[in-house]
PyMOL Python script that loads the backbone (N, CA, C, O; Angstrom):
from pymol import cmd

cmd.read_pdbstr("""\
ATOM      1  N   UNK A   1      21.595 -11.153  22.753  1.00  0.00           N
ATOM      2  CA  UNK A   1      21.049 -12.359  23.362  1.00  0.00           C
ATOM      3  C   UNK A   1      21.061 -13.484  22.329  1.00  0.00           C
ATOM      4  O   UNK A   1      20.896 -13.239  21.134  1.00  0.00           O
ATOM      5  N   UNK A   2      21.229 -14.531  22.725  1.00  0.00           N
ATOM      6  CA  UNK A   2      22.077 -16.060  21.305  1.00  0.00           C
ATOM      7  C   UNK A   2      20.171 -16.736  21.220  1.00  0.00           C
ATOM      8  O   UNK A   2      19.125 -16.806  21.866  1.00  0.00           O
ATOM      9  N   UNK A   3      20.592 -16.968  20.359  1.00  0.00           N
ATOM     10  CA  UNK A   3      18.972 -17.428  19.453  1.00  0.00           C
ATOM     11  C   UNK A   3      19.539 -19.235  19.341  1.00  0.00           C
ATOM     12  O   UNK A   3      20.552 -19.657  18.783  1.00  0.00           O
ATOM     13  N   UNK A   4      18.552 -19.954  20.027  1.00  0.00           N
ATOM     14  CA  UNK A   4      18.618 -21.391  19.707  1.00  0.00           C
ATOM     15  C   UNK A   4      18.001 -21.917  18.472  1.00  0.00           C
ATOM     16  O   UNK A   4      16.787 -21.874  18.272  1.00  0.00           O
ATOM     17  N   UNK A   5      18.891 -22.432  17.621  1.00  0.00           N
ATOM     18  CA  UNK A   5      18.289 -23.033  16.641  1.00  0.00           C
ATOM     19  C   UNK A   5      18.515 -24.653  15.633  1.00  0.00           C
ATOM     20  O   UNK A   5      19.511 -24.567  14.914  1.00  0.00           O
ATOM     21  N   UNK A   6      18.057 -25.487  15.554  1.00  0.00           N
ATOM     22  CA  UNK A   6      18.598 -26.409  15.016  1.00  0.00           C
ATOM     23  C   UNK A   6      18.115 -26.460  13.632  1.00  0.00           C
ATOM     24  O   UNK A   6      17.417 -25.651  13.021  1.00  0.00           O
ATOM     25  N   UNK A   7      18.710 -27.749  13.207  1.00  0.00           N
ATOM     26  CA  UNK A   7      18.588 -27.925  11.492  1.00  0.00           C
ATOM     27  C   UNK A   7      17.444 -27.624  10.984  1.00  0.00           C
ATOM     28  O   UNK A   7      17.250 -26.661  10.242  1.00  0.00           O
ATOM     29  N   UNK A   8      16.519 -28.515  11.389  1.00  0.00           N
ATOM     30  CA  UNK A   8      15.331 -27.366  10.809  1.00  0.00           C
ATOM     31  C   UNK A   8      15.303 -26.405  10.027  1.00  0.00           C
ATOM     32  O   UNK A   8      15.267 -26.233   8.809  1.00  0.00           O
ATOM     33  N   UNK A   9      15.342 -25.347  11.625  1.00  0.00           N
ATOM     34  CA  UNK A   9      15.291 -24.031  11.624  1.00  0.00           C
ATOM     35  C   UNK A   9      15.834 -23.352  10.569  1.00  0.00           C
ATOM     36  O   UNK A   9      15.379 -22.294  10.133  1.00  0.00           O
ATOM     37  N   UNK A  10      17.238 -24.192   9.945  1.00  0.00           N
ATOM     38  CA  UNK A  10      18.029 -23.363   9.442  1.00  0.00           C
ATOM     39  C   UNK A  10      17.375 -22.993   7.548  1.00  0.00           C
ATOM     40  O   UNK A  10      17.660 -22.003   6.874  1.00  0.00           O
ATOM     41  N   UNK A  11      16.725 -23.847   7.253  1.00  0.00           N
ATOM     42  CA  UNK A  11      15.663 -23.612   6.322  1.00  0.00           C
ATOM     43  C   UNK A  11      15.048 -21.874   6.490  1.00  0.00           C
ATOM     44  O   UNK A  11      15.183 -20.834   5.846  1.00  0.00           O
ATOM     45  N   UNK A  12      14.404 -22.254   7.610  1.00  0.00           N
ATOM     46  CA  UNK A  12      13.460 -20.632   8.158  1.00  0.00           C
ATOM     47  C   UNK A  12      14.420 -19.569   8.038  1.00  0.00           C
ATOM     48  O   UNK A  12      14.218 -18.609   7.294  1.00  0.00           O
ATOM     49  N   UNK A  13      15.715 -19.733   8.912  1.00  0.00           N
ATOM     50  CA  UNK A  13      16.211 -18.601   9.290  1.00  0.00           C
ATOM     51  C   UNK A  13      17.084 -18.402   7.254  1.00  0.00           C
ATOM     52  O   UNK A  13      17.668 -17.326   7.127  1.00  0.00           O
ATOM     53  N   UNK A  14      17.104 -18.986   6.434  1.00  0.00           N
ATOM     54  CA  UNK A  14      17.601 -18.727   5.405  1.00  0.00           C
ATOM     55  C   UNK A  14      16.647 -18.160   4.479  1.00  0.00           C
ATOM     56  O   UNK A  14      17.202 -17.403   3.683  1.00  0.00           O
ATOM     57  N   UNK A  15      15.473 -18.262   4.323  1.00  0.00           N
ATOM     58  CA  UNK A  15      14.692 -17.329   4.170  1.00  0.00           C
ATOM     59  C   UNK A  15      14.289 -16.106   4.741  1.00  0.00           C
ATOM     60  O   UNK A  15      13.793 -15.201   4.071  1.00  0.00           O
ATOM     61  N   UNK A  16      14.456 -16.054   5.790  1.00  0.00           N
ATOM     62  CA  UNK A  16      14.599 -14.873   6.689  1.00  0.00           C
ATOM     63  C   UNK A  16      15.184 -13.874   5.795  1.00  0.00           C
ATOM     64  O   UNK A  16      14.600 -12.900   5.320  1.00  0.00           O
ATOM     65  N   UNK A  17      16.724 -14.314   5.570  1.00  0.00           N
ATOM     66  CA  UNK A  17      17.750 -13.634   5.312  1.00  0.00           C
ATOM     67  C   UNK A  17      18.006 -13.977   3.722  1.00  0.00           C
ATOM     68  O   UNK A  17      19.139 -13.771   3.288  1.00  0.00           O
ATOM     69  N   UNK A  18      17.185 -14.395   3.005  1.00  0.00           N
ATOM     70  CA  UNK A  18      16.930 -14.126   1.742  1.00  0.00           C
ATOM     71  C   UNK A  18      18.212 -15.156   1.212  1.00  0.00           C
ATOM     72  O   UNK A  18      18.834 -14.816   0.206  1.00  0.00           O
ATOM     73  N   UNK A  19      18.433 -15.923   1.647  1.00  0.00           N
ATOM     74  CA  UNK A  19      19.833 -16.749   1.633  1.00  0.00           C
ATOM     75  C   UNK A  19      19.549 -18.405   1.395  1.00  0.00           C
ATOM     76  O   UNK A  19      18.496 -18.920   1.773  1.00  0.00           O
ATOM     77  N   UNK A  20      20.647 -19.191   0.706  1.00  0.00           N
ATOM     78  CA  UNK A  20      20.745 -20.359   0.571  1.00  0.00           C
ATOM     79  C   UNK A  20      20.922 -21.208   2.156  1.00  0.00           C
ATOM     80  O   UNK A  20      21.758 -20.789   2.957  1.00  0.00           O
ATOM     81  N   UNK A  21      20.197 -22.215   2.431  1.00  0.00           N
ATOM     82  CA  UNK A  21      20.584 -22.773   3.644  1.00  0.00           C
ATOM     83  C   UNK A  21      22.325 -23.153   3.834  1.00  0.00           C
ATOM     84  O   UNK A  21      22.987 -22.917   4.845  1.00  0.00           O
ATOM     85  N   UNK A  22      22.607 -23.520   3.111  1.00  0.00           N
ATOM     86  CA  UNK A  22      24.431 -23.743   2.774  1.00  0.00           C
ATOM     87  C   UNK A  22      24.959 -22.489   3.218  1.00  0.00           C
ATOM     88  O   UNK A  22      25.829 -22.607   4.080  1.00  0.00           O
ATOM     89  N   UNK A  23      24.581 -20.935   2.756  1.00  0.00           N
ATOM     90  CA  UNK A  23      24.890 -20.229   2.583  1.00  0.00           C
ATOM     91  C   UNK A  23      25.278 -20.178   3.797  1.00  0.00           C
ATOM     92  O   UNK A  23      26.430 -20.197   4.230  1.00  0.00           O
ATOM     93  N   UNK A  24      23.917 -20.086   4.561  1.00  0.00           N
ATOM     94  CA  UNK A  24      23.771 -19.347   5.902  1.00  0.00           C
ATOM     95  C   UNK A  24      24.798 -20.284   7.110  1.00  0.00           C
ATOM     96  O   UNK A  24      25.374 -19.939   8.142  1.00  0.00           O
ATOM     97  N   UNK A  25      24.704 -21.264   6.565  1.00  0.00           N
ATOM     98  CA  UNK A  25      25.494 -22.963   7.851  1.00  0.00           C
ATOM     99  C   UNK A  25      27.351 -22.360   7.609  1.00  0.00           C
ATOM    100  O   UNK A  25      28.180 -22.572   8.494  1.00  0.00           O
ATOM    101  N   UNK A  26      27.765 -21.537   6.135  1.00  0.00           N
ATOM    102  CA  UNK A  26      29.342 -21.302   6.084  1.00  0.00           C
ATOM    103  C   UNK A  26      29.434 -20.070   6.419  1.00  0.00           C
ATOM    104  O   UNK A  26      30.373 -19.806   7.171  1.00  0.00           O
ATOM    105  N   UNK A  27      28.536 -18.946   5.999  1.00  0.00           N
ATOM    106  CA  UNK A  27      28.805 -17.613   6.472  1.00  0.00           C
ATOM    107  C   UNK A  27      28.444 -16.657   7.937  1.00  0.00           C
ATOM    108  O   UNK A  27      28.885 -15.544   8.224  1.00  0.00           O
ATOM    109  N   UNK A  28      27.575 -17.449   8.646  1.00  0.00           N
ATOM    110  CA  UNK A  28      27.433 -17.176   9.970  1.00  0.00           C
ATOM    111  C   UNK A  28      27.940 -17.698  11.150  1.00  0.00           C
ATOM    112  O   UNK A  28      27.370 -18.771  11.345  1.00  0.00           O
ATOM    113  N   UNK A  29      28.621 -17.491  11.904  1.00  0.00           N
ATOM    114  CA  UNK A  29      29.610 -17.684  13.409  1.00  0.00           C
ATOM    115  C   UNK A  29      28.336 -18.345  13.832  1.00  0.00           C
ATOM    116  O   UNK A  29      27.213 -17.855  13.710  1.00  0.00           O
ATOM    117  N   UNK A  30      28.629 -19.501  14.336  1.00  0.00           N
ATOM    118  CA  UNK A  30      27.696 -20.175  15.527  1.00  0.00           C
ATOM    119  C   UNK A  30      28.597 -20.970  16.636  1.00  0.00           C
ATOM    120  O   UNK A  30      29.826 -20.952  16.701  1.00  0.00           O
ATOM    121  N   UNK A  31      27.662 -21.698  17.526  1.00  0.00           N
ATOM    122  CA  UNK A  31      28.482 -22.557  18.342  1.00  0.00           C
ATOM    123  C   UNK A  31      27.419 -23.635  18.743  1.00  0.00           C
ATOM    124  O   UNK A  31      26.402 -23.480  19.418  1.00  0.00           O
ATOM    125  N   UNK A  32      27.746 -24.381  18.355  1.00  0.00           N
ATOM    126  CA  UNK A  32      26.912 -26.102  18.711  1.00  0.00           C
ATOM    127  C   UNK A  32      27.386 -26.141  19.838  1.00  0.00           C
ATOM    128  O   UNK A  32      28.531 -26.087  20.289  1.00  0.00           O
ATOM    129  N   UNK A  33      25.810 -26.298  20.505  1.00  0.00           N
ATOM    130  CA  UNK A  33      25.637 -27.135  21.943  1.00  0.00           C
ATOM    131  C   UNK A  33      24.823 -28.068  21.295  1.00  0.00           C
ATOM    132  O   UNK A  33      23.870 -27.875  20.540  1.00  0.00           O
ATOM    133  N   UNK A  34      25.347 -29.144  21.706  1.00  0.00           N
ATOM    134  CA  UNK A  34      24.255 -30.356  21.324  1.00  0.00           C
ATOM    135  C   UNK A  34      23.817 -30.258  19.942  1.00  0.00           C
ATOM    136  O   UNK A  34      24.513 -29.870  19.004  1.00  0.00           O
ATOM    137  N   UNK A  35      22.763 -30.592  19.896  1.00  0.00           N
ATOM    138  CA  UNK A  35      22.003 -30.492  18.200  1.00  0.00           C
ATOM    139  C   UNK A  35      21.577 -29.095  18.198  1.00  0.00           C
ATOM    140  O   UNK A  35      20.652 -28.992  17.392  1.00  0.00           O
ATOM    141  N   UNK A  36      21.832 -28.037  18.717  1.00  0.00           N
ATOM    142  CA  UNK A  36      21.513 -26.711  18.073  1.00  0.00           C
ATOM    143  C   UNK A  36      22.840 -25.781  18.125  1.00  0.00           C
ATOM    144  O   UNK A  36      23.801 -25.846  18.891  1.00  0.00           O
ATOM    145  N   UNK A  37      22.613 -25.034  17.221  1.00  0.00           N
ATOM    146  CA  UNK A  37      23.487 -23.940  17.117  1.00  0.00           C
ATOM    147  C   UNK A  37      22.888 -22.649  17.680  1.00  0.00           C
ATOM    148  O   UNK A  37      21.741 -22.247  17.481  1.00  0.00           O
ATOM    149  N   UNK A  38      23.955 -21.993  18.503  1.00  0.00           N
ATOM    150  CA  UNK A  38      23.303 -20.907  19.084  1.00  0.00           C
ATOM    151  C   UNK A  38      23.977 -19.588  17.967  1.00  0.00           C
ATOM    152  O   UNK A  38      25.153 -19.621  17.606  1.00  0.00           O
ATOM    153  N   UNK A  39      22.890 -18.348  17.477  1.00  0.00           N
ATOM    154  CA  UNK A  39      23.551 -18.109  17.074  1.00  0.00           C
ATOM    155  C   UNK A  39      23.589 -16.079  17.508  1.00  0.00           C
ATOM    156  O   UNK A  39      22.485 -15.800  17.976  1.00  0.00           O
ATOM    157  N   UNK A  40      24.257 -15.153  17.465  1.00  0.00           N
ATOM    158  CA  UNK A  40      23.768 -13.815  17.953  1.00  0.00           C
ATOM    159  C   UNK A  40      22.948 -13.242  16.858  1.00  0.00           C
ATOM    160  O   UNK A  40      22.931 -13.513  15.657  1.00  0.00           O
ATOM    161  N   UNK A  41      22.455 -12.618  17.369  1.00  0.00           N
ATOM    162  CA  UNK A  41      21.248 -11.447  16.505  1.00  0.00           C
ATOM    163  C   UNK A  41      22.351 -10.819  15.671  1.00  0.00           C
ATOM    164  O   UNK A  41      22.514 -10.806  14.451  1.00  0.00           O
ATOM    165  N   UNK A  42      23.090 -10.282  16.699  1.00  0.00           N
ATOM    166  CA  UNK A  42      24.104  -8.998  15.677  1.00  0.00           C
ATOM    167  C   UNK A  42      24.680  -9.690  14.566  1.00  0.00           C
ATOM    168  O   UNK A  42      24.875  -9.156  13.474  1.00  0.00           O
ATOM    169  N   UNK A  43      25.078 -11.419  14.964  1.00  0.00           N
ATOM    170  CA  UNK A  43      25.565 -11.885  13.494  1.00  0.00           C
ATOM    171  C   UNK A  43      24.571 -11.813  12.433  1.00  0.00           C
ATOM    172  O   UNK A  43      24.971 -11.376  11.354  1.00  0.00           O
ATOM    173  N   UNK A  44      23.396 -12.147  12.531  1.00  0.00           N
ATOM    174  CA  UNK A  44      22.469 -12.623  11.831  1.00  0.00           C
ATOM    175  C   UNK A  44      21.842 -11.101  11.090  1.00  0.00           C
ATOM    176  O   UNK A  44      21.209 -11.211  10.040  1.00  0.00           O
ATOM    177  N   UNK A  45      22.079  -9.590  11.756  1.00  0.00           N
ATOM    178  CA  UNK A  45      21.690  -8.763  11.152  1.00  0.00           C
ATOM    179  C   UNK A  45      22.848  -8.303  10.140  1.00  0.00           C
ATOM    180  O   UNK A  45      22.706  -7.887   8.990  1.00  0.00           O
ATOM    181  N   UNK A  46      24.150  -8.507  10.946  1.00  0.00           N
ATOM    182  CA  UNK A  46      25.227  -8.257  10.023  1.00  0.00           C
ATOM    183  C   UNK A  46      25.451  -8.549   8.988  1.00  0.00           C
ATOM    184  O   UNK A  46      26.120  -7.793   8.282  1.00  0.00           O
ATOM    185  N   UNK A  47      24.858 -10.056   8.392  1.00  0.00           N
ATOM    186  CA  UNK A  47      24.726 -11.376   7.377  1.00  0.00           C
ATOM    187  C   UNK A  47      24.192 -10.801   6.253  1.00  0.00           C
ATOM    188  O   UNK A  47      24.698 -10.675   5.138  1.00  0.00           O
ATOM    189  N   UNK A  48      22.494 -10.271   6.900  1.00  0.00           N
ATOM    190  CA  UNK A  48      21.601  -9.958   6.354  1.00  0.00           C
ATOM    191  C   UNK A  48      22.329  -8.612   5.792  1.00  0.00           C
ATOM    192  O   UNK A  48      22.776  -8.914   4.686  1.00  0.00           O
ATOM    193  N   UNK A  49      22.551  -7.621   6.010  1.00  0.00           N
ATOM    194  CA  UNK A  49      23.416  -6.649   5.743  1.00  0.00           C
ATOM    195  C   UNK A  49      24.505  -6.633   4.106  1.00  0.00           C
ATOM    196  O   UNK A  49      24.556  -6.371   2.904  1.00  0.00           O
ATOM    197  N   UNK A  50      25.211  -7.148   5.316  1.00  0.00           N
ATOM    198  CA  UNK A  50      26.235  -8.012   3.596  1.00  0.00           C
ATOM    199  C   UNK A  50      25.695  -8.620   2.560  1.00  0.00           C
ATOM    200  O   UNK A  50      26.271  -8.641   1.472  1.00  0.00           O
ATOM    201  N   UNK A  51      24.658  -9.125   2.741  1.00  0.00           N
ATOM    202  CA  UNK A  51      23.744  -9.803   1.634  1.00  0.00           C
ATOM    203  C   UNK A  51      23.497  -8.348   0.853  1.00  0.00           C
ATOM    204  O   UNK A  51      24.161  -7.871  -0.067  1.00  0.00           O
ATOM    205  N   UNK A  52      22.417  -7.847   1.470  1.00  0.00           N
ATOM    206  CA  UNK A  52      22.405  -6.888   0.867  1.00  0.00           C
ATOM    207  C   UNK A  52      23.365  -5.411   0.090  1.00  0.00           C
ATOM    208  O   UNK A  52      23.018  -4.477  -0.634  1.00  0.00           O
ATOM    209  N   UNK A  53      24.242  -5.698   0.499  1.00  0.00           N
ATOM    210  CA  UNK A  53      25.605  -4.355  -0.122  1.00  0.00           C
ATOM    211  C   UNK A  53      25.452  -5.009  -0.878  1.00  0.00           C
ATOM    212  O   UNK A  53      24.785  -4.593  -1.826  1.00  0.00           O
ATOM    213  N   UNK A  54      25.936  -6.325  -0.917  1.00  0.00           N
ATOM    214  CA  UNK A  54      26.509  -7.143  -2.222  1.00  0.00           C
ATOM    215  C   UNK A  54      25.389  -7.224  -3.291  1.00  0.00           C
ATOM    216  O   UNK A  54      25.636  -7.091  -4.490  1.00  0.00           O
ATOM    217  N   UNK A  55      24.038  -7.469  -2.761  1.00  0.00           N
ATOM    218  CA  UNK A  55      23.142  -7.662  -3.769  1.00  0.00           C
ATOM    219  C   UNK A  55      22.673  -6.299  -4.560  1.00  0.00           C
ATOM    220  O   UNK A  55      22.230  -6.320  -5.708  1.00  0.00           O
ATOM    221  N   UNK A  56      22.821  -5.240  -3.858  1.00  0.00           N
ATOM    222  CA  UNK A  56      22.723  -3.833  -4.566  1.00  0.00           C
ATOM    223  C   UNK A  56      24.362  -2.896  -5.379  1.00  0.00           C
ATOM    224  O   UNK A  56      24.493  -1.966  -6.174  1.00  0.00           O
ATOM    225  N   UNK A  57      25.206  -3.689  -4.710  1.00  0.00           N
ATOM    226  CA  UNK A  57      26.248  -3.410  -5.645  1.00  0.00           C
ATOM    227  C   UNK A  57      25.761  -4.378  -6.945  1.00  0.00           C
ATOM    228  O   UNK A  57      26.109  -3.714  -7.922  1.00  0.00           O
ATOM    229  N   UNK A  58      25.436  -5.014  -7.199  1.00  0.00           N
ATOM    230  CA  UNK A  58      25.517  -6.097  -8.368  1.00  0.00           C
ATOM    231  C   UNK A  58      24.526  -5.581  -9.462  1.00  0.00           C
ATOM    232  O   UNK A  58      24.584  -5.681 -10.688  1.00  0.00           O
ATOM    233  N   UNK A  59      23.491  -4.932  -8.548  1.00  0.00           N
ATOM    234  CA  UNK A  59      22.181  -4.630  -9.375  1.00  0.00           C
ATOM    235  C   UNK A  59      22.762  -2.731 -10.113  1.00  0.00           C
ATOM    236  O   UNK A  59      22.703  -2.236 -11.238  1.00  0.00           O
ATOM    237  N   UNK A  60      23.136  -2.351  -9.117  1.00  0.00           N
ATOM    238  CA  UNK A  60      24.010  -0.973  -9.650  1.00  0.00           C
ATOM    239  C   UNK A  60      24.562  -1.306 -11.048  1.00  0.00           C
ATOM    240  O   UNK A  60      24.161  -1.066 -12.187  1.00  0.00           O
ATOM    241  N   UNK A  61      25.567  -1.909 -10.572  1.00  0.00           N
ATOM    242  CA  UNK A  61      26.564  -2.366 -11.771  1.00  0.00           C
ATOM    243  C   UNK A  61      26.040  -3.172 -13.083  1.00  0.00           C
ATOM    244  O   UNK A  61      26.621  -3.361 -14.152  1.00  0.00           O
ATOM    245  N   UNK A  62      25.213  -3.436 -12.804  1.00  0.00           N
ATOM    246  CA  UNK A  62      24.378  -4.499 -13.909  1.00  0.00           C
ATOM    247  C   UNK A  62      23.766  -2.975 -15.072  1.00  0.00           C
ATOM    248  O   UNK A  62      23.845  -2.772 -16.284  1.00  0.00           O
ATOM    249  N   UNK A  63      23.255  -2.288 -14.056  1.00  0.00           N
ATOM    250  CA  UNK A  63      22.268  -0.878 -14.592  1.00  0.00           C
ATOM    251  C   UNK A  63      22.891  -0.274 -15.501  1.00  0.00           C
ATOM    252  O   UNK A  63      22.667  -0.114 -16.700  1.00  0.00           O
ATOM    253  N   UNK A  64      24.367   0.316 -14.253  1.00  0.00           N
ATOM    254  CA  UNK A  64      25.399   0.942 -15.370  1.00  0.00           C
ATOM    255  C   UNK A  64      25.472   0.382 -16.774  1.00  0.00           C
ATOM    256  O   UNK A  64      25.052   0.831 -17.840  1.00  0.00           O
ATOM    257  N   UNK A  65      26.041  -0.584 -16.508  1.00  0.00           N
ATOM    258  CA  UNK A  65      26.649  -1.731 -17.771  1.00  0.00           C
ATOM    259  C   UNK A  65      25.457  -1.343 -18.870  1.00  0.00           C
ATOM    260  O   UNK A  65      25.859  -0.919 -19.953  1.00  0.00           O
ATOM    261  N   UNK A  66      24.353  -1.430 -18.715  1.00  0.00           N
ATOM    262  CA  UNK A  66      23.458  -1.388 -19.639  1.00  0.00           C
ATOM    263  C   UNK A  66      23.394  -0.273 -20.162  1.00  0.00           C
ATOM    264  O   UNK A  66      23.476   0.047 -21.348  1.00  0.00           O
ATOM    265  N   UNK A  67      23.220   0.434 -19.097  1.00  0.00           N
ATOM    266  CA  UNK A  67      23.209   2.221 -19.694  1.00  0.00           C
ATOM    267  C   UNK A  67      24.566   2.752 -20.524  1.00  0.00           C
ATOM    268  O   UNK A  67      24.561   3.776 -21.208  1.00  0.00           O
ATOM    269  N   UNK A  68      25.898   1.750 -20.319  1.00  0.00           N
ATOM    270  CA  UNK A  68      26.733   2.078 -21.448  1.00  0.00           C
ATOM    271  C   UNK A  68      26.410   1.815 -22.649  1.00  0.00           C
ATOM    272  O   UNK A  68      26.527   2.456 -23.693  1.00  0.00           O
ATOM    273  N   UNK A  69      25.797   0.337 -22.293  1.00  0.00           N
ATOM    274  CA  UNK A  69      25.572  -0.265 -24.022  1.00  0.00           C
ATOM    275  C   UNK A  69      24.509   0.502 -24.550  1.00  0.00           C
ATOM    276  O   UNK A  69      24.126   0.552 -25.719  1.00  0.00           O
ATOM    277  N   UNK A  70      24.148   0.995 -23.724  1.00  0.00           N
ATOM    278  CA  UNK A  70      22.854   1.933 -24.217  1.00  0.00           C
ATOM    279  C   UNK A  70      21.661   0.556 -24.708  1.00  0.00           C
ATOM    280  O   UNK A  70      20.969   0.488 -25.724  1.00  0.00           O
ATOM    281  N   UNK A  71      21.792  -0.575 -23.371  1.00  0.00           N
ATOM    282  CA  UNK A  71      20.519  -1.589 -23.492  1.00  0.00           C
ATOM    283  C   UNK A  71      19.448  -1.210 -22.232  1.00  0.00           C
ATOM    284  O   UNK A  71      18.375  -1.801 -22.113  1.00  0.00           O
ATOM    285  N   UNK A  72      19.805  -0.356 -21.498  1.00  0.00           N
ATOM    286  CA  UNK A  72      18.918  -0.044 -20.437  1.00  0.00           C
ATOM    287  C   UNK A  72      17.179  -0.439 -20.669  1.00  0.00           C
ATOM    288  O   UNK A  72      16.324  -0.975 -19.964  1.00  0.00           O
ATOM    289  N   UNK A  73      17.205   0.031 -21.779  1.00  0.00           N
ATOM    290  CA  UNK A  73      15.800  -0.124 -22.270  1.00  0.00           C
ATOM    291  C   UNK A  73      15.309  -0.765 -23.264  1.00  0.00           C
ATOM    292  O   UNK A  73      14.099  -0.973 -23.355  1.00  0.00           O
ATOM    293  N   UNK A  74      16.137  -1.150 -24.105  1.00  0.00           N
ATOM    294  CA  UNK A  74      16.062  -2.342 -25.202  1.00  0.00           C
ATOM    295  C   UNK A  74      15.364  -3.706 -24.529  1.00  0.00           C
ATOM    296  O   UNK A  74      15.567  -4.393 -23.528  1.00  0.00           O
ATOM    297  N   UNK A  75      14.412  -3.706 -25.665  1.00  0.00           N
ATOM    298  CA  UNK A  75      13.255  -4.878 -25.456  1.00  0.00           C
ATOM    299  C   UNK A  75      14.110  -6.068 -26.251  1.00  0.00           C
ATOM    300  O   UNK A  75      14.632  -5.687 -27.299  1.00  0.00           O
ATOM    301  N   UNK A  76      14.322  -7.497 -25.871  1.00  0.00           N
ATOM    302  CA  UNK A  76      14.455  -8.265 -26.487  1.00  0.00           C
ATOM    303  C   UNK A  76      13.355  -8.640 -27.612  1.00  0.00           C
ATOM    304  O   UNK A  76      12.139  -8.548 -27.443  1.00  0.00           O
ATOM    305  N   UNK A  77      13.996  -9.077 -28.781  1.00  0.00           N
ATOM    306  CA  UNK A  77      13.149  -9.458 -29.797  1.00  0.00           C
ATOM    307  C   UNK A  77      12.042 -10.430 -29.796  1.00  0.00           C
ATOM    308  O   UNK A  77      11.180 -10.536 -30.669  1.00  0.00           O
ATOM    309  N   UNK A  78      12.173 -11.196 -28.619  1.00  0.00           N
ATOM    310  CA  UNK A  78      11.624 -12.514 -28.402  1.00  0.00           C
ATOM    311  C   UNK A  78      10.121 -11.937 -27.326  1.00  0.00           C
ATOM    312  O   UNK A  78       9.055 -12.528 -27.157  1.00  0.00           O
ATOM    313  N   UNK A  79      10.586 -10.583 -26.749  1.00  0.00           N
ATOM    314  CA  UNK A  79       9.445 -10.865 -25.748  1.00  0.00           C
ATOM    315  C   UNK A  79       7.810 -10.938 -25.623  1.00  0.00           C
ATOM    316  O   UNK A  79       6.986 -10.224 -26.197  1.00  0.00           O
ATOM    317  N   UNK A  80       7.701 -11.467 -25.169  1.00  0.00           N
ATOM    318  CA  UNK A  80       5.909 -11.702 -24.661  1.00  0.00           C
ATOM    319  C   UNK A  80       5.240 -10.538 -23.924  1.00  0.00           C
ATOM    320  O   UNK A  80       5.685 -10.121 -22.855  1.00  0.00           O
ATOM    321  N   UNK A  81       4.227 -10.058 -24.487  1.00  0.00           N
ATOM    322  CA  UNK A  81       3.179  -9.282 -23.044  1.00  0.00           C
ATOM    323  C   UNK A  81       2.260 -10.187 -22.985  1.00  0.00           C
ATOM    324  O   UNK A  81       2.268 -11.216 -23.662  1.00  0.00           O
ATOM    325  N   UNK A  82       1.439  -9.885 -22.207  1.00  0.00           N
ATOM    326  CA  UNK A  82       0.529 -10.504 -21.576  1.00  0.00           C
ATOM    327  C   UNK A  82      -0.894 -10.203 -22.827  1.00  0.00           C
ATOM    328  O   UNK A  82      -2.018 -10.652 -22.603  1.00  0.00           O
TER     329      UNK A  82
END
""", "prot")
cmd.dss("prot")
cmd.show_as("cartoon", "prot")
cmd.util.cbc("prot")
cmd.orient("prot")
């Protein structure tokens, strides 16, 4: 079922989806009627989706990387506790 939404909105729905408003206006299929874009759920879960592979491939790979250098756990010299 297509979700009405205009500019605004598109603020909200980019937080929704953990996303840049830009992000969300180039990477999601819509169709302007008038001043709103209608847009489907299934796109908008699919979005959300891909966000996420991508954001947990990155964090994987970041881990690895460290655990080669063997920095996984290395404290920078600089840091602060509380």
């Amino acid at each position: 079922m297509p979700t009405s939404i205009n500019d605004e909105e598109i603020a909200q729905l980019a937080q929704f989806l953990a996303a840049s408003p830009d992000g969300v206006e180039r990477e999601i299929l819509f169709t302007k009627v008038g001043r709103h874009r209608r847009v489907l759920l299934a796109d908008l879960t699919a979005y959300k989706a891909r966000i996420a592979a991508s954001r947990d491939e990155f964090l994987t790979r970041q881990t690895r990387e460290a655990a080669q250098k063997d920095e996984y756990f290395a404290m920078p010299d600089d840091h602060e506790t509380r």
